[in-house]
C-alpha positions as CSV (number, residue, x, y, z in Angstrom):
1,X,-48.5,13.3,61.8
2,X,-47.3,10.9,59.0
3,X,-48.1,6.9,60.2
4,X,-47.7,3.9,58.0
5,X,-49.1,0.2,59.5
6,X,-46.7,-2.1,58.4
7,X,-44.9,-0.8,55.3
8,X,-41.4,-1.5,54.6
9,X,-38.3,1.0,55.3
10,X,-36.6,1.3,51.9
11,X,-34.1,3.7,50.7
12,X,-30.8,4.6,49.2
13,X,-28.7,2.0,49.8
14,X,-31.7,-0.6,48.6
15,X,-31.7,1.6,45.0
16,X,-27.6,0.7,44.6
17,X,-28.0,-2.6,45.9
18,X,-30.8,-3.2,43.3
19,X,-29.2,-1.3,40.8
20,X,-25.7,-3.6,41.2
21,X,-27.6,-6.7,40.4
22,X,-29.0,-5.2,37.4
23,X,-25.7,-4.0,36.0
24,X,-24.3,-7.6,36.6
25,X,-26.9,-8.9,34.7
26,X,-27.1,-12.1,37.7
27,X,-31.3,-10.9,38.0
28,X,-32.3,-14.2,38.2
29,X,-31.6,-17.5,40.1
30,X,-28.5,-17.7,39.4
31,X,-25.7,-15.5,40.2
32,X,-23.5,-14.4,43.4
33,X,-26.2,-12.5,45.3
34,X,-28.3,-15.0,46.6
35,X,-25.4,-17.1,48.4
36,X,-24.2,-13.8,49.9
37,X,-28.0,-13.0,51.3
38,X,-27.8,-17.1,52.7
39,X,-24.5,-16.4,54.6
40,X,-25.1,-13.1,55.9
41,X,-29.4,-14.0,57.2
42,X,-27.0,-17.5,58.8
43,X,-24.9,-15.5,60.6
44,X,-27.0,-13.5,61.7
45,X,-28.9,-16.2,63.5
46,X,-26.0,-17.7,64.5
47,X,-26.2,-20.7,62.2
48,X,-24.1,-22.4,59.6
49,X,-26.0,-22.1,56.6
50,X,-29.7,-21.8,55.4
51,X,-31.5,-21.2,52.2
52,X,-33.7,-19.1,50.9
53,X,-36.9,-19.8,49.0
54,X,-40.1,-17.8,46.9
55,X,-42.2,-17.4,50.3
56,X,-42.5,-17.9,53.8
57,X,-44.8,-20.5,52.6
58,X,-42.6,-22.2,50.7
59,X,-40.2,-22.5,53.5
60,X,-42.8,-24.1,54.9
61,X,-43.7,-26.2,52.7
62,X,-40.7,-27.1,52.0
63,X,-39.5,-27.3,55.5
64,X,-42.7,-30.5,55.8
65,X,-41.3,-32.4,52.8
66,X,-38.3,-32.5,54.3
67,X,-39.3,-33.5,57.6
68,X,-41.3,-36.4,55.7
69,X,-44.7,-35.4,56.1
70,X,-47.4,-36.2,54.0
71,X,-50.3,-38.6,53.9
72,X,-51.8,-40.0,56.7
73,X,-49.9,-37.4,59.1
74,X,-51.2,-35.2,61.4
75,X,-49.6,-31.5,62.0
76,X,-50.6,-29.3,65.3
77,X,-50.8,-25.6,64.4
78,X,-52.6,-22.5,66.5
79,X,-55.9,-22.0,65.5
80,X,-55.1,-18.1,65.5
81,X,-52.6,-17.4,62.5
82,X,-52.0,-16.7,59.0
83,X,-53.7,-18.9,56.7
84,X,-50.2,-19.7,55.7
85,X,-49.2,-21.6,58.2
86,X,-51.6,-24.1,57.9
87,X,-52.0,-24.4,53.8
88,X,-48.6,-25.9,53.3
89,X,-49.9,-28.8,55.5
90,X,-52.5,-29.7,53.3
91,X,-50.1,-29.7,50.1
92,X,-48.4,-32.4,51.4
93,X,-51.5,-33.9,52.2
94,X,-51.8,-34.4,55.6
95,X,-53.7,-33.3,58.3
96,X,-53.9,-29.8,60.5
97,X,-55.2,-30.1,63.7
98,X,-56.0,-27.3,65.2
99,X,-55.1,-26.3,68.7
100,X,-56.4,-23.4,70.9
101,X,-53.8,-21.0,71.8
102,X,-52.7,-19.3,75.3
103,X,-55.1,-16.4,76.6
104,X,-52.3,-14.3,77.3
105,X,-49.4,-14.5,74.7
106,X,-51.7,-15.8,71.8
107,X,-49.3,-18.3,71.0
108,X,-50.0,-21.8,70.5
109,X,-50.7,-23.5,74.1
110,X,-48.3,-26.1,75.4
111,X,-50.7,-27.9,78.1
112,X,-53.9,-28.3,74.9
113,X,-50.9,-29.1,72.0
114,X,-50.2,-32.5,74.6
115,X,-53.1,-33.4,74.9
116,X,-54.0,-33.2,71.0
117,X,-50.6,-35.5,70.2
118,X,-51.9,-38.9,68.3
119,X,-50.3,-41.8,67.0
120,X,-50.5,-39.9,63.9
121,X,-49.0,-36.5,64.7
122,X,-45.8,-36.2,62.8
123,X,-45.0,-32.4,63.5
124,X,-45.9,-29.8,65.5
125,X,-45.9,-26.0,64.0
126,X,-45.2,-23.2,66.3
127,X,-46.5,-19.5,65.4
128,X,-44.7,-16.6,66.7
129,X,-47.8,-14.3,66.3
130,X,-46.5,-10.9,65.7
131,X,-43.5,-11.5,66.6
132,X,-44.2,-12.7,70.1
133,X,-42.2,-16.3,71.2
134,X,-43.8,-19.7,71.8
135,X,-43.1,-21.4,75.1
136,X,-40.6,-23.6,73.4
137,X,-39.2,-25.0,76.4
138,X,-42.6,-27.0,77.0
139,X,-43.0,-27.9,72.9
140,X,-39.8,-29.0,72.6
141,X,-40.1,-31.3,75.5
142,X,-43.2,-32.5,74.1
143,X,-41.8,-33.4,70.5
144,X,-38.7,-35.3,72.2
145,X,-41.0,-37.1,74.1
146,X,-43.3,-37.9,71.2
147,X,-40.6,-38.1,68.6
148,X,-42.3,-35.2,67.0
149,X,-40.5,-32.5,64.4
150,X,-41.1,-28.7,65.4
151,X,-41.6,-26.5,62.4
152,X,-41.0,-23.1,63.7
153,X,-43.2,-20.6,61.9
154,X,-40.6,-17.2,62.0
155,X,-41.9,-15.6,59.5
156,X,-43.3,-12.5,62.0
157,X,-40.5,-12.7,64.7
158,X,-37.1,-12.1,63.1
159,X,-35.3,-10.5,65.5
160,X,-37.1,-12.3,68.9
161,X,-35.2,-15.1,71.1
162,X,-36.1,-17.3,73.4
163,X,-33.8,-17.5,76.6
164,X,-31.2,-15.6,74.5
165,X,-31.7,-18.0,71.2
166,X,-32.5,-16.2,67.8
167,X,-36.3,-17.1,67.1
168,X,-36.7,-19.7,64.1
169,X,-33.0,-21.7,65.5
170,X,-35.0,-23.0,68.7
171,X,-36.9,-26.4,66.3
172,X,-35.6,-28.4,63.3
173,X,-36.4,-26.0,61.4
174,X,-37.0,-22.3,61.2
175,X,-39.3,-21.1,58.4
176,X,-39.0,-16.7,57.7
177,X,-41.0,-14.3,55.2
178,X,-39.4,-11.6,53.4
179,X,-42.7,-10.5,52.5
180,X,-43.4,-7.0,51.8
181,X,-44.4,-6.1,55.7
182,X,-42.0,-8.1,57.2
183,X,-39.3,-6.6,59.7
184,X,-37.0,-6.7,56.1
185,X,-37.8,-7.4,52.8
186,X,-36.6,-9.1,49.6
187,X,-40.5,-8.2,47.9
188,X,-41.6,-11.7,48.6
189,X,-39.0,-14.6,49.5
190,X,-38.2,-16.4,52.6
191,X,-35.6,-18.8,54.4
192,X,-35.5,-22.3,55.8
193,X,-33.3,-22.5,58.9
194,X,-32.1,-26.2,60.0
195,X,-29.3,-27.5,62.4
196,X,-28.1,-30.2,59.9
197,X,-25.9,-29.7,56.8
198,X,-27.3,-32.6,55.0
199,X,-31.1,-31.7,55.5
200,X,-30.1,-28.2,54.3
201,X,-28.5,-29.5,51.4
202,X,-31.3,-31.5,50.4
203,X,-33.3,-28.4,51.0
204,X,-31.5,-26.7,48.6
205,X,-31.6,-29.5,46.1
206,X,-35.0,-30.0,46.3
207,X,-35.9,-26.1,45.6
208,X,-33.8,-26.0,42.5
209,X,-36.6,-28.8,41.0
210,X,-33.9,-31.8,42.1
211,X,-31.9,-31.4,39.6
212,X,-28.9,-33.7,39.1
213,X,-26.6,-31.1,37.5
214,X,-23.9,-33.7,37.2
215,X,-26.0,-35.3,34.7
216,X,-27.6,-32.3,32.9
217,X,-31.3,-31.9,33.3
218,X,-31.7,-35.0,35.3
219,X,-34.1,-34.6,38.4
220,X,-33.9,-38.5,40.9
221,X,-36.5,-37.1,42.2
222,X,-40.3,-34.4,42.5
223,X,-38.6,-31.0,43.0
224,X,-40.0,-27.7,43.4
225,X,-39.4,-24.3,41.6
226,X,-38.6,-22.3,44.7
227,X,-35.3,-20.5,44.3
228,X,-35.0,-16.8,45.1
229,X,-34.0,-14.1,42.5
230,X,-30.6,-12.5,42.8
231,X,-32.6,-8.9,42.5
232,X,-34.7,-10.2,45.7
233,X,-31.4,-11.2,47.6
234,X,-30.2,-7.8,47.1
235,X,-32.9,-6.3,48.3
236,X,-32.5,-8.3,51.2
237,X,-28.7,-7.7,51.4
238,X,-29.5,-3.9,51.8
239,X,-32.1,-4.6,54.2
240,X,-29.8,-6.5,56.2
241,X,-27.4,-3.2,56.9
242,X,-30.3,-2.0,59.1
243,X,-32.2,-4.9,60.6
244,X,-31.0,-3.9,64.1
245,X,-32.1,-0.5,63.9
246,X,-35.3,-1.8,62.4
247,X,-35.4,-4.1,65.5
248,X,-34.6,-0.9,67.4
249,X,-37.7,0.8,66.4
250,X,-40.3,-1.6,66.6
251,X,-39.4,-1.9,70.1
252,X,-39.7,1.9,71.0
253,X,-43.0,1.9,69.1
254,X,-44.3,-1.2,71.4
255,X,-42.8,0.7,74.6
256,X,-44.8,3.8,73.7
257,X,-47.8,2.3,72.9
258,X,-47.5,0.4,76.4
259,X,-46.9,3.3,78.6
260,X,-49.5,5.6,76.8
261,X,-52.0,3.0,77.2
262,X,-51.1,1.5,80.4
263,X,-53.8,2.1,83.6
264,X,-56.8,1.9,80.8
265,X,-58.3,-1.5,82.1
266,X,-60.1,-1.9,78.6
267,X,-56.8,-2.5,77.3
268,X,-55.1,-6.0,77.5
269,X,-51.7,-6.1,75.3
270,X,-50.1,-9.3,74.2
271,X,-47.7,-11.0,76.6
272,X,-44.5,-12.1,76.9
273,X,-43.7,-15.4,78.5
274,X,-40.6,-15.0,80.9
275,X,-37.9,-15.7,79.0
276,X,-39.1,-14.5,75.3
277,X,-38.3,-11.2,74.0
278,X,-40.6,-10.6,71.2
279,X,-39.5,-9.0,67.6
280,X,-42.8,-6.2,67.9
281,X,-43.4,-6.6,64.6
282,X,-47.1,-5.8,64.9
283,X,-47.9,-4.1,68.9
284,X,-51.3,-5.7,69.4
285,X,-53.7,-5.7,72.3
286,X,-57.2,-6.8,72.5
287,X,-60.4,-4.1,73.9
288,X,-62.7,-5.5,76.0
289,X,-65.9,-5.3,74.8
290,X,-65.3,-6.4,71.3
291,X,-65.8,-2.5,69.7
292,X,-62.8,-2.9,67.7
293,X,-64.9,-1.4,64.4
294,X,-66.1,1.5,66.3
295,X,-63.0,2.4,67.7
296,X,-60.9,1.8,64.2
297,X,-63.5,3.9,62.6
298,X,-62.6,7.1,65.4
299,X,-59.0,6.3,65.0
300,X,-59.1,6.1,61.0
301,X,-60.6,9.3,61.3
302,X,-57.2,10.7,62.9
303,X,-55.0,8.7,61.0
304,X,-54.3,6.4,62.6
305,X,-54.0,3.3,60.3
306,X,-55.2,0.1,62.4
307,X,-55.6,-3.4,61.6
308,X,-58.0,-6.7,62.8
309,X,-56.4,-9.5,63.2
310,X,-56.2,-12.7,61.5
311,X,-59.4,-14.5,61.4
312,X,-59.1,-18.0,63.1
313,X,-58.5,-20.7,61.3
314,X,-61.5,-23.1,62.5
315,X,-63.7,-20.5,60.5
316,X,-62.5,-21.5,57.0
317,X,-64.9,-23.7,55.2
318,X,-61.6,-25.9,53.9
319,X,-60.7,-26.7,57.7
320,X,-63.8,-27.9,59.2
321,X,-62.1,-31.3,59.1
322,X,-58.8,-29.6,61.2
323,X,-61.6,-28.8,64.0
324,X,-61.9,-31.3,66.9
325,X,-61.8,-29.3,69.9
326,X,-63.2,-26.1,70.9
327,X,-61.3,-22.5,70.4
328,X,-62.6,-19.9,72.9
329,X,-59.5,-17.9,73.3
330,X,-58.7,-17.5,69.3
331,X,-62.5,-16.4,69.2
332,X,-62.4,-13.8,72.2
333,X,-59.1,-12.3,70.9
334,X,-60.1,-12.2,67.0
335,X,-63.1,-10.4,68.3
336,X,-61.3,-8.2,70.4
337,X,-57.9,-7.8,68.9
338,X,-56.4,-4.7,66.9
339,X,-52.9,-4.4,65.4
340,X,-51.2,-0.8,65.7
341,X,-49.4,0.9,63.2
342,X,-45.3,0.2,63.5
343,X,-43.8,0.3,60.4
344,X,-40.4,1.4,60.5
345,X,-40.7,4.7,58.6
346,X,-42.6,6.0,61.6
347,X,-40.9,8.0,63.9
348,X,-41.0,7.9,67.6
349,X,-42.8,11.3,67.7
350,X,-45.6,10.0,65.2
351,X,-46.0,7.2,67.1
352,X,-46.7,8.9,70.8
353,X,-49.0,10.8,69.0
354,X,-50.9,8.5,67.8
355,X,-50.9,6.5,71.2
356,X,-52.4,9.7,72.6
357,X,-55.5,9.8,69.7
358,X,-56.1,5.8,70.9
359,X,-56.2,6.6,74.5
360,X,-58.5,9.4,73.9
361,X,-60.6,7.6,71.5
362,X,-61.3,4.9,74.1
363,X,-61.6,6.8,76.8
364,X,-64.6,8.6,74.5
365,X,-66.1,5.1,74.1
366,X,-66.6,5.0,77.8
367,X,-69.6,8.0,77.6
């Protein structure tokens, strides 16, 4: 039994790909392969145009310039993410406020995100935690009563919709990570997503440092150096060719997982809210009890390559002053969570198997 926990798929056609942009000597920022990866991730989503960036972060980032936040603001974000999605808030130097998420899909929670809304809440910053989709019928409906911008954080569910709607299209923006473990990968890189040619083009701009090339290295105004490489766009173009397949896979892994472990009442796997059809980029489900060491320890012993998850956010030092209400249900499921191996070099085979060494190894813990 060979089982990876998130790496990424890459092969043959990502060595010619790689190897093109090399012998066109376009490696860096500059060059045809980077527009190409823009159009063909846009299409893909069903959207006009996008553009790509260093990091998920950086779309983010990027994506709350844009949207004009900064001092004085306040963005609501899930206390139970990556601490990506909240640092890029502070660059711009306003304020996360933290927000308990949903029991059951983990996801940031409509009913506790209204009620945290102030007069100074500019944004509000969706996570699709491992790939699963936000309620975004109930946030949007928020935002346009509150004249609030929704920053969708994508980076983990490329490949999910939402009532039939590609996941990272459904705010003002959509923010995606080409990191390393992603569904594909450019090596690091991401993608801003937007509705509006104008805010994309300023996007774009603004990434290139603002430079006025019209005027030589004149820059109207505080740019960043975010661009993508040509020989991470390749990467990416390759990727690309397969991302349904990919999409394929992690589903059958999540399927597998589901009906091994189904009837074992100590397991409680992430939901999906009617209408969301999540990415499965990481199959997660939380054990009662909180043993989640113990049983990691029985299944590393197997092979079976496991991961906690993230640590909540209202436990970093830096955030105490993001923490003004209470966060039960990103506690219980830190506590109790455990992310499953699904990375697309597994097979289907692997993957059974290794749901059959989990349901034994809990069903040991039991004695």
């Amino acid at each position: 039994m060979f089982l990876l926990l998130d790496a990424p798929n890459l092969g043959g056609a990502e060595k010619a790909k790689l190897m093109e942009c090399v012998d066109s000597t376009y490696v860096s920022t500059a060059g045809p392969f980077v527009p190409e990866f823009e159009q063909r991730f846009a299409r893909y989503l069903g959207m006009e145009d996008c553009v790509s960036v260093q990091s998920g972060t950086a779309a983010l980032h990027i994506a709350l310039a844009e949207a004009g936040v900064g001092p004085g603001d306040e963005v609501i974000v899930p206390a139970l993410s990556f601490a990506a999605s909240v640092n890029p808030i502070l660059y711009t130097g306003a304020t996360p406020v933290l927000v308990d998420v949903d029991p059951e899909t983990w996801t940031l929670d409509p009913g506790l995100t209204e009620a945290a809304v102030t007069p100074r809440t500019r944004a509000i910053l969706p996570v699709h935690l491992y790939g699963n989709l936000c309620g975004m019928d109930k946030l949007g409906r928020i935002a346009e009563e509150r004249g609030l911008v929704i920053i969708e954080d994508a980076t983990e569910s490329l490949g999910g919709t939402w009532k039939g709607k590609p996941s990272g299209t459904l705010g003002n923006f959509g923010c995606f990570s080409f990191n390393g473990n992603k569904l594909i990968t450019t090596g690091g890189g991401g993608m801003v997503v937007a509705r509006d040619r104008e805010t994309l083009n300023h996007i774009r701009f603004l990434v290139n440092q603002a430079r006025d090339a019209s005027k030589g290295y004149f820059h109207p105004e505080m740019g960043y150096n975010y661009r993508m490489t040509n020989l991470e766009a390749a990467l990416g173009l390759a990727q690309m060719e397969r991302i349904d397949l990919f999409l394929e896979k992690k589903a059958a892994f999540a399927r597998i997982y589901r009906e091994v472990l189904a009837g074992l009442p100590e397991v409680e796997f992430q939901k999906e809210l009617p209408g969301a059809q999540s990415a499965w980029w990481l199959p997660s489900f939380t054990l009662s009890g909180g043993a989640v060491p113990e049983l990691q320890e029985k299944l590393r012993e197997k092979g079976v390559p496991t991961r906690r998850l993230f640590s909540p956010l209202h436990t970093y030092p830096y955030l105490k002053d993001s923490c003004r209400f209470s966060y039960p249900h990103a506690e219980r499921i830190f506590e109790q969570g455990i992310n499953l191996p699904a990375s697309t070099v597994n097979d289907e085979e692997s993957t059974l198997r290794a749901a059959e060494i989990i349901r034994d190894a809990v069903l040991s813990m039991r004695r």
